[in-house]
C-alpha positions in Angstrom: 70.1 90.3 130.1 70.2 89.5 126.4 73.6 89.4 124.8 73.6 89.5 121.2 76.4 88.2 118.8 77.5 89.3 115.4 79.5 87.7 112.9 82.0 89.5 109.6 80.8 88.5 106.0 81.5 90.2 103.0 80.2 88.4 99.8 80.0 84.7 100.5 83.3 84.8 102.8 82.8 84.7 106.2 85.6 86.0 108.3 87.4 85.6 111.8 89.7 87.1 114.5 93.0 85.3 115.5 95.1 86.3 117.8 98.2 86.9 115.7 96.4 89.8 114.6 95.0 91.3 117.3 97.3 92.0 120.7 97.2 87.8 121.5 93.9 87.4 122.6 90.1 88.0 120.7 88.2 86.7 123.7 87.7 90.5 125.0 86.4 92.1 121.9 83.4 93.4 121.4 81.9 95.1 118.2 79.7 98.0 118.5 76.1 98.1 116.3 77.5 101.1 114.8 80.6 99.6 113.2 82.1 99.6 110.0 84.7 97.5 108.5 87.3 98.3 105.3 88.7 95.4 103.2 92.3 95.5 102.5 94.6 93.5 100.7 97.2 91.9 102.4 99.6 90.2 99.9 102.1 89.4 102.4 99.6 87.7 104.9 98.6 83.8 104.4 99.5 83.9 100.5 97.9 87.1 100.1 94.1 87.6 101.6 91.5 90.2 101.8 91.6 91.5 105.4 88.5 93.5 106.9 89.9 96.3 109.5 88.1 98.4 111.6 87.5 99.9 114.9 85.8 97.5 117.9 86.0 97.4 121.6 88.5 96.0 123.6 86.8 94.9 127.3 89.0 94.0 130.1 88.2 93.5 133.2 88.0 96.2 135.8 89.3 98.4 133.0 87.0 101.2 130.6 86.6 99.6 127.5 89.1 101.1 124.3 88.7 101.3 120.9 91.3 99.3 119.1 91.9 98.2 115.1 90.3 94.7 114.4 92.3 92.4 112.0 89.5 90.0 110.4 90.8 87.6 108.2 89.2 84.8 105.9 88.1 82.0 108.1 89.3 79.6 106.0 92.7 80.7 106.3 92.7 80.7 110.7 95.5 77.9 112.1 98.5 78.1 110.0 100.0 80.5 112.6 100.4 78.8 115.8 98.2 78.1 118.3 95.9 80.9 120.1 92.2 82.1 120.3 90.2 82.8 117.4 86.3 83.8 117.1 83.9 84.1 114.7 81.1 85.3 116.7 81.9 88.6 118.5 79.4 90.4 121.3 77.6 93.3 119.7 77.4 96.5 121.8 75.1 99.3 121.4 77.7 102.0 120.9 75.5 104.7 122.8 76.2 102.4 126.1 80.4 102.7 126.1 
């Protein structure tokens, strides 16, 4: 079985998950072909940083897989919250399959 990855860009930033933003953990998240993302300014977060939001896949196991709000934010800004998971690379799922 071929398992693709996908990674968040916008312009020449490339962007992350960490888990502050997103429920404590980004190792279950998945991101659908069909996905689209919305940059948001966050002037309160990291000294104020563009944000991309949108809806993914959250995949645990022995449990259906639910939509939940991503929280992607500049990579160059991940570890100045503590220490948890962060990704970059995310599993891509065809959206027809969940």
């Amino acid at each position: 079985m071929t398992v693709y990855k996908t990674a968040l860009q916008r312009g020449p930033i490339m962007y992350c998950a960490e888990w502050k933003d997103n429920g404590g953990t980004v190792s279950n998240l998945a991101i659908p072909a069909n996905a689209t993302f919305k940059p948001v300014v966050e002037p309160g977060l990291l000294n104020g940083v563009t944000v991309l939001k949108g809806q993914i896949l959250s995949e645990t196991k022995g449990e259906a897989a639910k939509k939940v709000e991503l929280t992607a934010i500049p990579y160059y800004s991940w570890a100045n919250r503590g220490k948890g998971e962060m990704t970059v690379w995310f599993p891509e799922v065809n959206a027809a399959t969940k």
